[in-house]
NUTOR-268499 format. One record per residue (C-alpha): x, y, z; residue in three letters; residue number from 1. Coordinates in Angstrom, 3 decimals. Example, Ala and Ser with C-alpha at 12.3 -4.5 7.8 and 13.67 -1.06 7.14 Angstrom:
2
[[12.300; -4.500; 7.800]; ALA; 1],
[[13.670; -1.060; 7.140]; SER; 2],
***
This chain:
445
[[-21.294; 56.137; 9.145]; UNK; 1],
[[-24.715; 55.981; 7.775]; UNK; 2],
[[-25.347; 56.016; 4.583]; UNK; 3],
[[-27.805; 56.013; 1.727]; UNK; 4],
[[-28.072; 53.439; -0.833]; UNK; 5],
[[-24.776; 52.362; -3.023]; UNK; 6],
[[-24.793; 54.368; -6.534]; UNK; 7],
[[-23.505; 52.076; -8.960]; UNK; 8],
[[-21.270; 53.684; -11.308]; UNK; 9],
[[-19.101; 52.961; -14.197]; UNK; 10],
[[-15.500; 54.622; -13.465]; UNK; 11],
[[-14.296; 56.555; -10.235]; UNK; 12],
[[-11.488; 59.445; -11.302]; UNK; 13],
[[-9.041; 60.802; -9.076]; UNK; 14],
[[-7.917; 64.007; -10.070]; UNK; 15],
[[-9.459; 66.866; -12.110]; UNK; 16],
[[-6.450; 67.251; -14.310]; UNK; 17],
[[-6.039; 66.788; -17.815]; UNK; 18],
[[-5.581; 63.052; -17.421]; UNK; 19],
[[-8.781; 62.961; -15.080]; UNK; 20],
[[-11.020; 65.410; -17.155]; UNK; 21],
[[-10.217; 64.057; -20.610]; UNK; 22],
[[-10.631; 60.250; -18.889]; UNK; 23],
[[-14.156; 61.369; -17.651]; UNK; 24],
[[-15.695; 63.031; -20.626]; UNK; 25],
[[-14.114; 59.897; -22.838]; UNK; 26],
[[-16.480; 57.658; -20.687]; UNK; 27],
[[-19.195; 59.438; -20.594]; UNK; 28],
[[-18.801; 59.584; -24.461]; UNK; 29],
[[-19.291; 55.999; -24.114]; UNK; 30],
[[-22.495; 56.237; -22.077]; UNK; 31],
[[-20.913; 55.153; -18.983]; UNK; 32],
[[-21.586; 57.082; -15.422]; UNK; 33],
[[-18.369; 58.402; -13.949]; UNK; 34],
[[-17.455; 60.055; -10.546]; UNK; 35],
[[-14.872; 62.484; -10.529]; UNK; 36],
[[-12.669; 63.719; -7.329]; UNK; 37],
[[-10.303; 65.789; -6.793]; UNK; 38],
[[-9.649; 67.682; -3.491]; UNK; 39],
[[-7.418; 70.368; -5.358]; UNK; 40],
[[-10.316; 71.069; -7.847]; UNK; 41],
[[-9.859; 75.150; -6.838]; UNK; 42],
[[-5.695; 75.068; -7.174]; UNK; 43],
[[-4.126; 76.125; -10.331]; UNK; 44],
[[-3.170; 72.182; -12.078]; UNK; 45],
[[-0.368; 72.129; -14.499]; UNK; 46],
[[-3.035; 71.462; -16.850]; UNK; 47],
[[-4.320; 74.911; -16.068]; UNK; 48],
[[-0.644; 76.412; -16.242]; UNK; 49],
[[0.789; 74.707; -19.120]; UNK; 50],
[[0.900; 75.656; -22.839]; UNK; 51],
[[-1.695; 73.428; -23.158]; UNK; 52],
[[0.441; 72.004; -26.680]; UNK; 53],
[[0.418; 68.264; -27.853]; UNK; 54],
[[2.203; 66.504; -31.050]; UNK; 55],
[[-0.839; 64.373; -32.910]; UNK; 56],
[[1.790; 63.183; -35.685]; UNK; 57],
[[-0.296; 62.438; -38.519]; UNK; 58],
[[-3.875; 63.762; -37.619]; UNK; 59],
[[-6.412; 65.085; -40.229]; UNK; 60],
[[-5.989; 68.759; -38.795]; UNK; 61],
[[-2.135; 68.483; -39.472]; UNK; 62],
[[-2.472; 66.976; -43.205]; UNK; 63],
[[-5.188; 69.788; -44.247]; UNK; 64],
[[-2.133; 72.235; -43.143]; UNK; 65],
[[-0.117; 70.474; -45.676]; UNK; 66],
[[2.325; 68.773; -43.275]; UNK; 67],
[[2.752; 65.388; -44.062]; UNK; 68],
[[3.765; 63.426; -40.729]; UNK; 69],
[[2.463; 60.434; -38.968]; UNK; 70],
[[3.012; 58.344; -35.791]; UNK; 71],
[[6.022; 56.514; -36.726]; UNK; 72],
[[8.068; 59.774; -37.554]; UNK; 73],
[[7.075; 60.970; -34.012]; UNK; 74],
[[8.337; 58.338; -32.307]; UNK; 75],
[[11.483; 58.568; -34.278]; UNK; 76],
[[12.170; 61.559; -33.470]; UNK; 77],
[[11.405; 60.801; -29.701]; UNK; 78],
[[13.530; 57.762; -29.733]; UNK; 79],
[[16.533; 59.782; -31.281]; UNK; 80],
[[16.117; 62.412; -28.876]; UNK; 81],
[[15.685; 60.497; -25.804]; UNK; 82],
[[17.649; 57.235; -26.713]; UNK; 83],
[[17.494; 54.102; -24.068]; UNK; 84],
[[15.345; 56.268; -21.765]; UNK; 85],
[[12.125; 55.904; -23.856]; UNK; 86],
[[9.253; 54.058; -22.220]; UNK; 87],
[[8.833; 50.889; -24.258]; UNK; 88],
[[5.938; 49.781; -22.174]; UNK; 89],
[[3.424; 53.204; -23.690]; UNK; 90],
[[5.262; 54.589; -26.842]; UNK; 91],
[[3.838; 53.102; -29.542]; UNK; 92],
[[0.252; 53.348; -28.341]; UNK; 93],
[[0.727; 56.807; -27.221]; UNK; 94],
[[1.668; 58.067; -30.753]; UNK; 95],
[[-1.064; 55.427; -32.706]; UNK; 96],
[[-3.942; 57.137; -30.367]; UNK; 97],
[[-3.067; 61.146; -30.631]; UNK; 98],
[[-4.269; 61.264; -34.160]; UNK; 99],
[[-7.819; 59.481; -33.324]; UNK; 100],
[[-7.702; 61.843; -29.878]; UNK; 101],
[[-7.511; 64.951; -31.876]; UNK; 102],
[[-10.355; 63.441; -34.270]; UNK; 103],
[[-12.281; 63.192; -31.494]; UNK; 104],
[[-11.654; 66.141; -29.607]; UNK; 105],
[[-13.068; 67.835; -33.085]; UNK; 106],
[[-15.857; 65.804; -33.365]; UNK; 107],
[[-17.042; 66.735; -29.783]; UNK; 108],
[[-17.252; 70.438; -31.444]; UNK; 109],
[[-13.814; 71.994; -29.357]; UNK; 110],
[[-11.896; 74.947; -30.564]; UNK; 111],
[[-8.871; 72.416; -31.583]; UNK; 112],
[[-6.577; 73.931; -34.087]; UNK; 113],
[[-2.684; 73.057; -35.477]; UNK; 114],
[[-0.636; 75.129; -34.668]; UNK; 115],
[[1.295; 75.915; -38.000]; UNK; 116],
[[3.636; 78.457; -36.559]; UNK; 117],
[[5.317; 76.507; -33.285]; UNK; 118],
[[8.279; 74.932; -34.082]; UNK; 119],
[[9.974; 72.861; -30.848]; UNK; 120],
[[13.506; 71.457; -30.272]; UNK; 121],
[[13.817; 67.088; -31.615]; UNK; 122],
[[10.750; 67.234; -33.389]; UNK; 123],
[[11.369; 66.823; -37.020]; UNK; 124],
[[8.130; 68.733; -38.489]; UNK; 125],
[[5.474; 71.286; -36.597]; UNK; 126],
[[2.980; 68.892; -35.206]; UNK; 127],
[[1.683; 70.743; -32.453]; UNK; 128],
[[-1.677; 71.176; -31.590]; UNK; 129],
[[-4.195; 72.564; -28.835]; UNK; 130],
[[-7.448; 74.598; -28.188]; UNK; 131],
[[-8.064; 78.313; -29.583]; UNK; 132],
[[-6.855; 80.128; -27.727]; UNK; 133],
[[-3.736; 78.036; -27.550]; UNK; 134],
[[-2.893; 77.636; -24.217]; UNK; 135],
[[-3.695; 75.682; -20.897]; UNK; 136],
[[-6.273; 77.860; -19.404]; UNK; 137],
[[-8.298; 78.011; -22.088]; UNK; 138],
[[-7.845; 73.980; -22.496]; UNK; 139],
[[-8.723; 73.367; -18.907]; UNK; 140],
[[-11.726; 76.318; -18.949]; UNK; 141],
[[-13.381; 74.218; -22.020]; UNK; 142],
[[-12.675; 70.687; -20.216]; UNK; 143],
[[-14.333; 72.064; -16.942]; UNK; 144],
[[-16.973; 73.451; -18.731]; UNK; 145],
[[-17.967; 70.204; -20.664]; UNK; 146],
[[-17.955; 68.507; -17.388]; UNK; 147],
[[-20.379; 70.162; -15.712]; UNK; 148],
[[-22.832; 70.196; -18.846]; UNK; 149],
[[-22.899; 66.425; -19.655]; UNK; 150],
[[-25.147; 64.197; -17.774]; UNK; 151],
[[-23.691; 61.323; -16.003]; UNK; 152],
[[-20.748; 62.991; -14.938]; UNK; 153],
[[-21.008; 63.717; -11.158]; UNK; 154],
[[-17.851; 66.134; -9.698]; UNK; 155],
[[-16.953; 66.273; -6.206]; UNK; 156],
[[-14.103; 69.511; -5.749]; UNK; 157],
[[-13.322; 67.303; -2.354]; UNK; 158],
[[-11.015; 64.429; -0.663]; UNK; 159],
[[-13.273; 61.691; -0.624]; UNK; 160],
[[-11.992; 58.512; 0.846]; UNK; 161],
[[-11.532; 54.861; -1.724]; UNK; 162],
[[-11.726; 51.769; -0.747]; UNK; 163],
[[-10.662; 48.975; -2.835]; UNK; 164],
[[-12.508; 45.744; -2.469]; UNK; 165],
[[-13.446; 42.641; -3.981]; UNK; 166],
[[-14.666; 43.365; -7.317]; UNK; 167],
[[-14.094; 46.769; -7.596]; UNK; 168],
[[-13.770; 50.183; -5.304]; UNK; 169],
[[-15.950; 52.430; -3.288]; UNK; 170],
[[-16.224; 56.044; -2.287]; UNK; 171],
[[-17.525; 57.537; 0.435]; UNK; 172],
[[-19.000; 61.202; 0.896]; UNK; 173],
[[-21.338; 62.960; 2.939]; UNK; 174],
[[-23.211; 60.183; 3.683]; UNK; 175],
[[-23.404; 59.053; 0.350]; UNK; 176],
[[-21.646; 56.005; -1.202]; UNK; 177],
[[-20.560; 55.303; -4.958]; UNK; 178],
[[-19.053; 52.038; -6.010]; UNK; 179],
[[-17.260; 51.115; -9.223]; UNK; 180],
[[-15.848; 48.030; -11.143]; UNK; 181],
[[-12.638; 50.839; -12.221]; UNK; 182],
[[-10.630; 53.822; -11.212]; UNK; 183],
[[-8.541; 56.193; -12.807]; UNK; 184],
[[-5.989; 57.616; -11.116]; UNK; 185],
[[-4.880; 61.055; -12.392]; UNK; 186],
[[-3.516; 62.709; -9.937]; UNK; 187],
[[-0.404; 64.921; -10.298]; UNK; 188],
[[3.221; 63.606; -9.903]; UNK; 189],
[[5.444; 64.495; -6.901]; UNK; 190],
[[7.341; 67.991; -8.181]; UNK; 191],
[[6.086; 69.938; -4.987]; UNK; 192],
[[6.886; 67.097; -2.767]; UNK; 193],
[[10.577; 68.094; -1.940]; UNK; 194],
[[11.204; 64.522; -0.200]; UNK; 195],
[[10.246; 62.711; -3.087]; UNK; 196],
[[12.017; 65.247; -5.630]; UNK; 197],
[[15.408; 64.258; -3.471]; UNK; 198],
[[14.727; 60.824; -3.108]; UNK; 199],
[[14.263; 60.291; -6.871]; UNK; 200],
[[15.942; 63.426; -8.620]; UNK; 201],
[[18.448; 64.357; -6.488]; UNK; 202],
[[20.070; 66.497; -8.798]; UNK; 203],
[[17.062; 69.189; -8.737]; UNK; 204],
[[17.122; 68.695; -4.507]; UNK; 205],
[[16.333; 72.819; -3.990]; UNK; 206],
[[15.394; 73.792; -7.468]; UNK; 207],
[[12.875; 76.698; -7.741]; UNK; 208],
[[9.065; 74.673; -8.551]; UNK; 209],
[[7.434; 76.542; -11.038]; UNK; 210],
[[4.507; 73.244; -11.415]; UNK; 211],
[[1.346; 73.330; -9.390]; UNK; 212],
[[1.407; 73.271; -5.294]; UNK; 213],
[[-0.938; 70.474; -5.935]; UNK; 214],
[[1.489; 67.850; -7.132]; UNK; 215],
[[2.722; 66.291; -3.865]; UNK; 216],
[[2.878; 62.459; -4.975]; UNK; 217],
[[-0.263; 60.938; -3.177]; UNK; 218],
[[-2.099; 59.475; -6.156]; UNK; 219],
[[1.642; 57.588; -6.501]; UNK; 220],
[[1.382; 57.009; -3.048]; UNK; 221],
[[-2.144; 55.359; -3.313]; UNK; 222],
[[-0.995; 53.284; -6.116]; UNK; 223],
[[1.796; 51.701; -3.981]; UNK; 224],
[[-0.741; 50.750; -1.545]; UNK; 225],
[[-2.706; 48.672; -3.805]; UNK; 226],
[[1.091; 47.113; -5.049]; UNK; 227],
[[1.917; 48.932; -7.813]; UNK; 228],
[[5.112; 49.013; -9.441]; UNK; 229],
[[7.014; 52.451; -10.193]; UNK; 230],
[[8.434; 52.715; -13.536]; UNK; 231],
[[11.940; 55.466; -13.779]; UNK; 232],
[[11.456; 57.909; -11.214]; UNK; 233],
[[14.029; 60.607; -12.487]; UNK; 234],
[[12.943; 61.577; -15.257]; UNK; 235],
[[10.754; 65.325; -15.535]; UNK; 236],
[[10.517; 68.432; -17.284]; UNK; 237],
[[12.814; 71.196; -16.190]; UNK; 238],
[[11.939; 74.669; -17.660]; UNK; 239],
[[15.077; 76.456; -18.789]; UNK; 240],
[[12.859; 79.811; -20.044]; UNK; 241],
[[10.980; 80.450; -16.666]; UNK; 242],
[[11.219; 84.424; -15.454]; UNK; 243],
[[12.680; 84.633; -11.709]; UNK; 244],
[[10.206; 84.255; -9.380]; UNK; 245],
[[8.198; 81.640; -11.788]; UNK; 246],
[[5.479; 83.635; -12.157]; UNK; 247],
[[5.651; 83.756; -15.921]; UNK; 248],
[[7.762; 82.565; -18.696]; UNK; 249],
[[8.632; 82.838; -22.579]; UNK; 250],
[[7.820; 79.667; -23.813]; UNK; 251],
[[9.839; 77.788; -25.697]; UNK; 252],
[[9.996; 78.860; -29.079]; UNK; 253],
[[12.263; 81.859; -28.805]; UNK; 254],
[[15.895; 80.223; -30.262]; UNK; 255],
[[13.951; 78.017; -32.072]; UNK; 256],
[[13.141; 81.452; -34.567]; UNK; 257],
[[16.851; 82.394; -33.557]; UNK; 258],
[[17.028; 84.046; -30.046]; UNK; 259],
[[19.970; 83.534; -28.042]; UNK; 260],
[[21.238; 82.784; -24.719]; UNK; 261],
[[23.990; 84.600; -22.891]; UNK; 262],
[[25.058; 84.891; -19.469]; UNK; 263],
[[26.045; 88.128; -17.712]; UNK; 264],
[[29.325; 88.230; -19.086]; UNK; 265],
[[27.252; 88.967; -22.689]; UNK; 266],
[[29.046; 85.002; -23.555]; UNK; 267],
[[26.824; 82.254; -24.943]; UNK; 268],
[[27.262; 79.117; -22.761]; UNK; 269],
[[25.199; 76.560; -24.547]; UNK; 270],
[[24.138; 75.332; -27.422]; UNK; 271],
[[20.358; 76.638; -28.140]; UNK; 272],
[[19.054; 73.845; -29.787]; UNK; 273],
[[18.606; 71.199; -26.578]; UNK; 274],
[[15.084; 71.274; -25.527]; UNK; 275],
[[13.908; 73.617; -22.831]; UNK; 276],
[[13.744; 71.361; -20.355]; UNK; 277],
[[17.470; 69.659; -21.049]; UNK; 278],
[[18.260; 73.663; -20.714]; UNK; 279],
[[17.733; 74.693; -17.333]; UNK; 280],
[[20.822; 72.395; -15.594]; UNK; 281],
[[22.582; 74.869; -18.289]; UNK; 282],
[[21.018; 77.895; -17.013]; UNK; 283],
[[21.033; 76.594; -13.207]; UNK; 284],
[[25.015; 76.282; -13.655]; UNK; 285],
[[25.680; 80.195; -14.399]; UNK; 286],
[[26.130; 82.846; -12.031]; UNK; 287],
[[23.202; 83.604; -9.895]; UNK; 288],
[[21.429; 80.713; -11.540]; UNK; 289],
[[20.169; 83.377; -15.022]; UNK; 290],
[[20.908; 83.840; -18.033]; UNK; 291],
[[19.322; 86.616; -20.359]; UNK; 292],
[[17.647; 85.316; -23.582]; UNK; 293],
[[17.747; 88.220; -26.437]; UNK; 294],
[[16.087; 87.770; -29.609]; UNK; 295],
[[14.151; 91.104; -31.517]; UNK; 296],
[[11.082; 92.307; -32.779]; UNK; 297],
[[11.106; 90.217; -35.561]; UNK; 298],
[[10.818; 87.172; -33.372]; UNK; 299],
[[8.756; 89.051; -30.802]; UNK; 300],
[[5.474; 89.598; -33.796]; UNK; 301],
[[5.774; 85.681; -34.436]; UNK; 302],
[[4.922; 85.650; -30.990]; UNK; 303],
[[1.343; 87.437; -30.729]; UNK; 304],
[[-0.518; 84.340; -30.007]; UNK; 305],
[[1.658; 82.474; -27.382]; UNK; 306],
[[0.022; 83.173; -24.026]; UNK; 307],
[[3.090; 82.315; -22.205]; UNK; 308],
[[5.420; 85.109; -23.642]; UNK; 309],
[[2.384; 87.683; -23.309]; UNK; 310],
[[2.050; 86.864; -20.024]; UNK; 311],
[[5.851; 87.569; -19.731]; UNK; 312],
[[5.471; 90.824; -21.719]; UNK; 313],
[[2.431; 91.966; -19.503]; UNK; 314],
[[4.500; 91.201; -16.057]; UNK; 315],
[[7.445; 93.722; -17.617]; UNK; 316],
[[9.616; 90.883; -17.818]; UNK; 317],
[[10.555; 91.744; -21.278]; UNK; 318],
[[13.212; 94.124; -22.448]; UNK; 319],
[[13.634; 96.608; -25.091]; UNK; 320],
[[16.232; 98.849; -26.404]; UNK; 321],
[[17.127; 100.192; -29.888]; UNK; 322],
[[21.270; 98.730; -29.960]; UNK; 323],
[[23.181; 96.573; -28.237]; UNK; 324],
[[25.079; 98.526; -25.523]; UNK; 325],
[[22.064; 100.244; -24.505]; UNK; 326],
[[20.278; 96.413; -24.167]; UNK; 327],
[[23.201; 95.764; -22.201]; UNK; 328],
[[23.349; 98.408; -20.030]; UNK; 329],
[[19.755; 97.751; -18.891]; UNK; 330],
[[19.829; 93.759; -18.517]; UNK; 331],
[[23.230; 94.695; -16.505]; UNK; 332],
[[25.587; 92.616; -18.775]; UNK; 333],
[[29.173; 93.384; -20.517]; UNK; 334],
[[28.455; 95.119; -23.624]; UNK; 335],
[[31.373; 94.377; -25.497]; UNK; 336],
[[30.778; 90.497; -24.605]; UNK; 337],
[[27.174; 90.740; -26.076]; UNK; 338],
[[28.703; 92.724; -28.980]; UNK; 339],
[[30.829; 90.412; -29.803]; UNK; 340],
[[28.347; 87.251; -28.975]; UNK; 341],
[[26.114; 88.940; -31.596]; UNK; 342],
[[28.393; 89.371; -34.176]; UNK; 343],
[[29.626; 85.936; -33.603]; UNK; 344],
[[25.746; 84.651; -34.139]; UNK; 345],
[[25.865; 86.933; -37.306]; UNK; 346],
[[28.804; 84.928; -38.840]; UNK; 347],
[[26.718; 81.780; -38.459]; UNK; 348],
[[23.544; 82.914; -39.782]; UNK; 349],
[[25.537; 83.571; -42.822]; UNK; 350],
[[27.446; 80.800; -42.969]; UNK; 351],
[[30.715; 82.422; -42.624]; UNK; 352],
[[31.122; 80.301; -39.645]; UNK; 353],
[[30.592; 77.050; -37.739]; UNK; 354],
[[30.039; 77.482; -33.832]; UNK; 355],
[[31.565; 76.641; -31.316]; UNK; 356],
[[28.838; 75.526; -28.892]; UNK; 357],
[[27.111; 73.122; -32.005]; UNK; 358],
[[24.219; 74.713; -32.753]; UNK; 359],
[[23.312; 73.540; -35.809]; UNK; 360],
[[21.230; 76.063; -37.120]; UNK; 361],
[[20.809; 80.134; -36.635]; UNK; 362],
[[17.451; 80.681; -38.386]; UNK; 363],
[[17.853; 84.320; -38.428]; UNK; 364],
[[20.571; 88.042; -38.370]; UNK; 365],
[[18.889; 89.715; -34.678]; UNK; 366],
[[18.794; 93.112; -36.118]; UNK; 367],
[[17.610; 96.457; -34.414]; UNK; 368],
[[15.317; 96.866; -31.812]; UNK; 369],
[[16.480; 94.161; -29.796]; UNK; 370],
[[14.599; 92.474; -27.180]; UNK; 371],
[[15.424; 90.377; -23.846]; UNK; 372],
[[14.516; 88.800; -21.045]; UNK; 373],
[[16.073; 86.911; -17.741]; UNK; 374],
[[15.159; 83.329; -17.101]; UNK; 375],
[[16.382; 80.831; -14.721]; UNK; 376],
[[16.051; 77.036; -14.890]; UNK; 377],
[[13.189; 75.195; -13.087]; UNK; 378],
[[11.409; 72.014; -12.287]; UNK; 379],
[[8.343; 71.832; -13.954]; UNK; 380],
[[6.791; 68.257; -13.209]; UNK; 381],
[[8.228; 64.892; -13.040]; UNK; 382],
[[8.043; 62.278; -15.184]; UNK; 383],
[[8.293; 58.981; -13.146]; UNK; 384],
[[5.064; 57.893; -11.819]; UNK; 385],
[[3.061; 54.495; -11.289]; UNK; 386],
[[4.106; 51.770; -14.405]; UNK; 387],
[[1.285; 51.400; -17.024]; UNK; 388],
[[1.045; 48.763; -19.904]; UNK; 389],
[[-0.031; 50.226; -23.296]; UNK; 390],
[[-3.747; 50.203; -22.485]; UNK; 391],
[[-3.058; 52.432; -19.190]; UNK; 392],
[[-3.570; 49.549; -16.957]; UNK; 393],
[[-1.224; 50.587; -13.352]; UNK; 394],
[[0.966; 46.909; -13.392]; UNK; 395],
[[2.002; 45.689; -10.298]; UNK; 396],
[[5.417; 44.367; -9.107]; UNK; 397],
[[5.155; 41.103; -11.280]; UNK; 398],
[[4.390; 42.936; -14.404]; UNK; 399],
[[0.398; 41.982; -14.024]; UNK; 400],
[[-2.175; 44.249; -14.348]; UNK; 401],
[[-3.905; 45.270; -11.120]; UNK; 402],
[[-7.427; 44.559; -12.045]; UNK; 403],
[[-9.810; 48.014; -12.287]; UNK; 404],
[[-6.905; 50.092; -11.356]; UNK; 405],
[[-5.744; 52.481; -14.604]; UNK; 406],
[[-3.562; 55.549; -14.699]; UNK; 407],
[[-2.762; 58.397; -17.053]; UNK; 408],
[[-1.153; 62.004; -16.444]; UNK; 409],
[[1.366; 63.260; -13.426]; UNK; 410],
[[0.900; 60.192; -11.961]; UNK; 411],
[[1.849; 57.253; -14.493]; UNK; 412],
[[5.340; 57.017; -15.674]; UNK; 413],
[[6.274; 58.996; -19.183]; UNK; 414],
[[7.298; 58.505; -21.740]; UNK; 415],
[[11.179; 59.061; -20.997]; UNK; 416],
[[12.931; 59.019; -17.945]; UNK; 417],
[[16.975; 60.110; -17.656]; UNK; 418],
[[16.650; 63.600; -16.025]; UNK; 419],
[[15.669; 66.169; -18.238]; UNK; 420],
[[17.315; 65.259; -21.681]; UNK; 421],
[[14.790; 62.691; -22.489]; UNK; 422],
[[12.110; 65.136; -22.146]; UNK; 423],
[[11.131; 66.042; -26.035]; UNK; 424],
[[8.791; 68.968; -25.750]; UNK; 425],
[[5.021; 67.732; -25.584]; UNK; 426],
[[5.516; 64.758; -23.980]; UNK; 427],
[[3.501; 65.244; -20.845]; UNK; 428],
[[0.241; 66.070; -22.827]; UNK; 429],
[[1.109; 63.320; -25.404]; UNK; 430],
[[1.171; 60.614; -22.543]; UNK; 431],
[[-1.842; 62.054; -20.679]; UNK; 432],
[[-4.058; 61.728; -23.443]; UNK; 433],
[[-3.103; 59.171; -25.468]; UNK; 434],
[[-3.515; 56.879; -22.345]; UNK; 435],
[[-6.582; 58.655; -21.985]; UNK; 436],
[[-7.830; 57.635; -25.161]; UNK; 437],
[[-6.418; 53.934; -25.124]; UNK; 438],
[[-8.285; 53.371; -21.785]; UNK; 439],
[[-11.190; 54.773; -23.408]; UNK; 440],
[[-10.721; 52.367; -25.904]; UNK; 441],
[[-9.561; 49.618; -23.935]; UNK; 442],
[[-13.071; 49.906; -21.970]; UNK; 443],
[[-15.194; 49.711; -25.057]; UNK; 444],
[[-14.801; 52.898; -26.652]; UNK; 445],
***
């Protein structure tokens, strides 16, 4: 192929992600000249579909909301929550960079905001944080939009071919020709690749994907090429609050404020403080694969700003009724089993009662109208990727960093593997852009 003269660049990305946007505008921050592909560029990334939420234990935004937190407590609470399964190799540096990321992200002039009012299973304070509006579309709109208006960042919405050679990697497009001493890979991980979800998590083999299409594993793939190593491969995010269908969902703050989960016998079946992704094997294991959640209004006005659950709301997939047997007679569930599930909840909330399940805490009576809404369990995204050291260097079989080859996002390995327990809400964002920000710093930043 002919081509015009090699345009030496700083950094290739692969992948227009979180991982691969926040890695490009970090180096351009630094003055450097980056290339970013990503053939999926038009597809919905879980980026664009998340909550778009991340813990920053410890930043300034946090401590000017009066919570007093820092990096150390976070990781506490992720190490009690996820035990042996945490990812020694990233941890630390994960939680010591968030704070400085969220800095950052404010100095740069974004929308970023605490979000005061979003508590989430295993964390022991709010720590929370994200763009205004909270949520992932506006997080990817403003990341996409900062691309395209800051020189020296040059996107290609495309599969472009990369070669890796001595002394660093080249790209090849349309006749033109990029080369690089780096690349970032930040592609997705492999949840819509249904041979790699039952090699490496067979116990979601068949599980309704509610993730982007655009996860099928080939950034991995490419990384195994070059020799790298894999760190725990069954670990990922399952979604215990997703509608039927997966077209919307409630988020995950609904039995945090004291909603409820019943199946269509009107019978609790689990105890609602595990995380939402530890959830859905819970949900998954009841008849038809449901359960309803019911909560009230109460809960429902702390909920005005989550996009998630107004999404939910918009798509009818919420609910309504003014007492309990008519709320039961429309969800299609035994009355006098949510009656008595209710009251049950009531004795707890009062402390007239210890329950059964082990929830440990019923923040609130559900009182008149009630609200509800059926969810089923569902992979989000995995959580076993390409192994990274603390810098976001991929490692390869030995343990040795592959030289110019760095990883962050869907791609890399997590922070906690084990299925879906170890998953403590936030995590994805927390790894994607706290490697973000150590390669960034790593590089000279």
């Amino acid at each position: 192929m002919t081509t015009n003269k090699t345009q030496e660049i700083d950094l290739i990305v692969l992948g227009a992600g979180a991982a691969g946007m926040m890695g490009a505008l970090l180096a351009q921050a630094r003055g450097q000249r980056v290339l970013v592909v990503d053939p999926h560029a038009s597809s919905p990334s879980n980026f664009f579909i998340s909550g778009g939420l991340f813990p920053a234990a410890g930043s300034a935004l946090q401590a000017r909301a009066g919570v007093r937190d820092t990096p150390e407590a976070w990781l506490a609470d992720l190490r009690a929550f996820a035990g042996e399964s945490v990812n020694t190799d990233i941890a630390e540096a994960v939680a010591g960079a968030l704070p400085s990321f969220t800095a950052w992200l404010e100095a740069t002039g974004a929308p970023v905001q605490f979000l005061a009012d979003v508590p989430a299973p295993g964390h022991g304070v709010r720590r929370f944080h994200s763009l205004t509006p909270a949520g992932g579309q506006a997080f990817h709109r403003w990341c996409r939009e900062q691309l395209a208006a800051r020189a020296g960042i040059e996107f290609l919405a495309t599969g472009v071919p990369i070669e890796r050679q001595a002394g660093g990697f080249e790209a090849f497009w349309d006749g033109r020709r990029w080369r690089a001493p780096a690349v970032m890979l930040a592609g997705g991980g492999f949840a819509a690749n249904a041979d790699m979800v039952a090699r490496h998590i067979p116990a979601m083999r068949g599980a309704l994907h509610n993730g982007s299409s655009t996860n099928d594993g080939s950034t991995i793939e490419l990384g195994l090429r070059w020799g790298a190593a894999l760190g725990p491969m069954d670990g990922f995010q399952g979604q215990g609050h997703t509608n039927p269908g997966g077209v919307t969902r409630l988020g995950m703050s609904i039995p945090t404020l004291g909603g409820v989960m019943v199946n269509r016998q009107g019978r609790r079946f689990v105890n609602e403080d595990v995380g939402p992704s530890a959830l859905a094997p819970h949900v998954l294991a009841q008849e038809g694969g449901c359960a309803l959640e019911v909560f009230d209004a109460s809960i429902a006005a702390a909920l005005t700003h989550h996009s998630a659950y107004q999404e939910a709301v918009k798509a009818g997939q919420v609910l309504q009724a003014s007492d309990v047997a008519t709320l039961a007679a429309q969800a299609g569930v035994d009355p006098a089993g949510l009656q008595e599930t209710l009251a049950a909840a009531e004795r707890c909330a009062r402390g007239q009662a210890q329950d059964p399940l082990g929830r440990a805490r019923f923040p609130r009576v559900l009182s008149a109208p009630y609200l509800a809404s059926w969810v089923t369990g569902a992979l989000s995204h995995t959580q076993g990727g390409l192994r990274t050291n603390a810098q976001g260097q991929v490692l390869d079989t030995q343990g040795r960093p592959i030289p110019g080859v760095w990883a962050s996002g869907g791609c890399a390995a997590g922070l906690s593997g084990r299925g879906a327990d170890g998953y403590l809400p936030g995590n994805g964002l927390a790894q994607t852009f706290g490697l973000a920000w150590r390669m960034h710093q790593a590089l000279g930043g």
